[in-house]
C-alpha positions in Angstrom: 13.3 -8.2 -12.1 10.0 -10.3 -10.9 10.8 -9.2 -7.2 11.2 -5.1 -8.0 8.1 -5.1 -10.6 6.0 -6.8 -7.6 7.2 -4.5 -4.8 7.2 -1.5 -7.4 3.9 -2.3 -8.2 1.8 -3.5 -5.2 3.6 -0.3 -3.6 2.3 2.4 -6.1 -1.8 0.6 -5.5 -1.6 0.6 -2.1 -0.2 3.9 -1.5 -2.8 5.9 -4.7 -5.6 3.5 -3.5 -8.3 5.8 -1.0 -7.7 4.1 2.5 -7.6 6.3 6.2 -3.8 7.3 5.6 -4.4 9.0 2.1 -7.1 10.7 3.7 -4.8 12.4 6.8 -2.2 13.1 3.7 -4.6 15.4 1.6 -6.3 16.9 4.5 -2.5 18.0 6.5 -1.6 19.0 3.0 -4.3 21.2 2.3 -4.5 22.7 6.0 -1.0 22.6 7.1 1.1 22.4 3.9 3.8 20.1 1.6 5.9 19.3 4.8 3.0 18.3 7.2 2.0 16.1 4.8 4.7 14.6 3.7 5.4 13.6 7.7 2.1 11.9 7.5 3.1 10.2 4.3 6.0 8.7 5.9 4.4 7.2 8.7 4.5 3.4 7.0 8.3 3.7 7.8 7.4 4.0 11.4 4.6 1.2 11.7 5.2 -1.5 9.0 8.5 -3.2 10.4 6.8 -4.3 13.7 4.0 -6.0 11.7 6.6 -7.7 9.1 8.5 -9.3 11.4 5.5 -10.4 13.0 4.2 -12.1 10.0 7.5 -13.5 8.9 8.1 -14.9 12.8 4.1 -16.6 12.2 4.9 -17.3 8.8 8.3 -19.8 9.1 6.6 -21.6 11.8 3.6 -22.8 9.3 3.8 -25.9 7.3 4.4 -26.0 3.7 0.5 -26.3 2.5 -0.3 -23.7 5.1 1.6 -21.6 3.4 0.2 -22.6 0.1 -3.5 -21.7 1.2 -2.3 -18.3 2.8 -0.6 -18.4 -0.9 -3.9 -18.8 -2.6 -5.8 -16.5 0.0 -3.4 -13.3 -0.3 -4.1 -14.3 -4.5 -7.5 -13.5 -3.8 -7.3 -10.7 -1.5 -5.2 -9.1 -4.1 -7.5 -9.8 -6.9 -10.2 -8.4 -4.3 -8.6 -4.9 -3.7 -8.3 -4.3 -7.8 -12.4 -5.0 -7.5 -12.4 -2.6 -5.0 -10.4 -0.2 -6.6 -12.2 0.0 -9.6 -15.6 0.3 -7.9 -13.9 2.6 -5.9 -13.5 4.6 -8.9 -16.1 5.3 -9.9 -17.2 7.1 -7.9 -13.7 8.5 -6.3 -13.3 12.3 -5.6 -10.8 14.0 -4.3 -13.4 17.0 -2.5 -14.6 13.9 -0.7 -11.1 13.1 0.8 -10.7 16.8 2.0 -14.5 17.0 3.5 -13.1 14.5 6.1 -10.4 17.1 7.4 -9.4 16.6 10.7 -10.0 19.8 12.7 -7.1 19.4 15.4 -5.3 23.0 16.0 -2.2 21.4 16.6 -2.2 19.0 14.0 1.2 20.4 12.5 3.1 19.3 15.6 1.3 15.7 15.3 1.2 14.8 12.1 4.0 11.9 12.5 2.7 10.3 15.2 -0.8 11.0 13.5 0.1 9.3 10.8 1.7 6.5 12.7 -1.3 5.5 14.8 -3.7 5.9 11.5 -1.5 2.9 10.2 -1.5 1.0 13.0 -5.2 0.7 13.7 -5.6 0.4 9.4 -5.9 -3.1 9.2 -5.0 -3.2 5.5 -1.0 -3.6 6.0 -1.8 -6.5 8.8 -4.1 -8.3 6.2 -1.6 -7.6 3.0 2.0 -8.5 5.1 0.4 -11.7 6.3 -1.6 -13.0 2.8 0.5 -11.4 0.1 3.8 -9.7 1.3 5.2 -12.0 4.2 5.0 -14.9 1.6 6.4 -13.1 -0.8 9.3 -11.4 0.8 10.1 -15.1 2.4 10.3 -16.5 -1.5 12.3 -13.3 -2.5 14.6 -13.9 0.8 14.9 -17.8 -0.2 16.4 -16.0 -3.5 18.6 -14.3 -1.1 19.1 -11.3 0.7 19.6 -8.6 -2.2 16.0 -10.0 -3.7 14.1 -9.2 -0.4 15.5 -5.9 -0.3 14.9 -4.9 -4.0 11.4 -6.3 -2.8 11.1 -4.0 -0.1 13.0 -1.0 -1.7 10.6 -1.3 -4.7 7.5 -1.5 -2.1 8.3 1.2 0.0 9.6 3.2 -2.6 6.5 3.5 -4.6 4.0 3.4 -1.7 5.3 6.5 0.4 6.4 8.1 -2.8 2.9 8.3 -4.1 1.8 9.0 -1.3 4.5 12.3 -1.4 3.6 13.1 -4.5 -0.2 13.4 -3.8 1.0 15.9 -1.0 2.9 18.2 -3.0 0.1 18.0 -6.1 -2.6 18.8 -3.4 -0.4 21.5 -1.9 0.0 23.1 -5.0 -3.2 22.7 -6.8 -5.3 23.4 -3.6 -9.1 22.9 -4.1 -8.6 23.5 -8.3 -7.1 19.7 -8.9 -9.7 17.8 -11.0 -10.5 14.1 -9.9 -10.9 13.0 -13.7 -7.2 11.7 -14.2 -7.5 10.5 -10.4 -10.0 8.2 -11.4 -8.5 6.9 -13.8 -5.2 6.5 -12.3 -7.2 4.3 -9.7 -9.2 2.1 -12.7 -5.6 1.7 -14.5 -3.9 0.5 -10.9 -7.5 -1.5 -10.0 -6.6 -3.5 -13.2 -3.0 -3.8 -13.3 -3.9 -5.6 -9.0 -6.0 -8.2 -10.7 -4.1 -8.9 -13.3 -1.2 -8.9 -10.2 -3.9 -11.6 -8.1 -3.9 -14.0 -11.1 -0.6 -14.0 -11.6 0.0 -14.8 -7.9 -2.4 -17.5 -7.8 -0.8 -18.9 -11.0 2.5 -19.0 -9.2 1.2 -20.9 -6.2 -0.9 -23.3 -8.0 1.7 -24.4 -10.3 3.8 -25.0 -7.0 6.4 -23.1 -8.0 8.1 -21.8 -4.6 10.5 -19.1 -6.5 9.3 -15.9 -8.2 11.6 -15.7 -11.0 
């Protein structure tokens, strides 16, 4: 299905890609433990639905070729964020990520709303919801109902579950976890988010209006 494979996949690159909020997760994992971390990996349950319905509200009040250009724009944006990704890669580690360990001594009774207002002020899901996913999910929800939430499911699925994953792996691997396959992981996903942006921009040059 067109709608899960996009969700599935835009979820897992956002939520393995470096950013603020993958930051908080290693660093509560490796100070605080699995179940610190995985509250801060949660956090885009708590923040995202405010800035959805946002975009969608903005979003079904633009015209047709508006929507077409944001279309084209989120294309780009995605194609950017593989670019970024890779470059990223290169040079990625994950001793970096834990050097910028936050040094709160309560941090295991704030990692929620830690994680929460790391999201908000992340102006990644602001710039992805209204380029990429608000036009999306409002194709997926012209499909019908069920679409949008396989869309969704698939997203969110993938993006905290990765995010989950990383917590336990750093939990149990502690300060011995290599960054090679890391790297990699994050090449692989910069690819597979161009490929993703073309795609995209194929759709919405062609004019077709249903991802199917």
């Amino acid at each position: 299905m067109p709608f899960l494979f996009l969700g599935a996949s835009l979820g897992l690159s956002a939520g393995l890609s470096p950013g603020p909020l993958m930051t908080l997760v290693i660093t509560t994992s490796l100070r605080d433990g699995f179940w610190q971390g995985l509250r801060v990996a949660i956090a885009p349950f708590l923040t995202d639905l405010p800035i959805i319905l946002f975009s969608l509200f903005i979003l079904k009040r633009l015209p047709a070729w508006s929507l077409t250009m944001l279309g084209v724009a989120g294309s780009l944006y995605v194609v950017y964020l593989g670019w970024e990704t890779i470059r990223a890669a290169r040079h990625a580690s994950l001793q970096q990520l834990r050097s910028g360990q936050p040094n709160s001594d309560n941090i295991s009774r704030q990692s929620l709303s830690r994680g929460a207002l790391v999201n908000l002020l992340n102006p990644h899901p602001y710039i992805f919801w209204a380029t990429v996913g608000g036009p999306t999910l409002l194709a997926a929800l012209d499909q019908g109902a069920a679409y949008a939430i396989v869309f969704l499911g698939g997203f969110y699925t993938l993006l905290v579950g990765s995010k989950i994953a990383i917590a336990a792996l750093i939990h149990s691997q502690s300060h011995q976890l290599s960054t090679t396959w890391y790297r990699r992981i994050l090449t692989t996903l910069g690819i597979l988010l161009i490929a993703l942006g073309i795609w995209l921009a194929y759709q919405v040059l062609s004019g077709a209006t249903q991802l199917t």
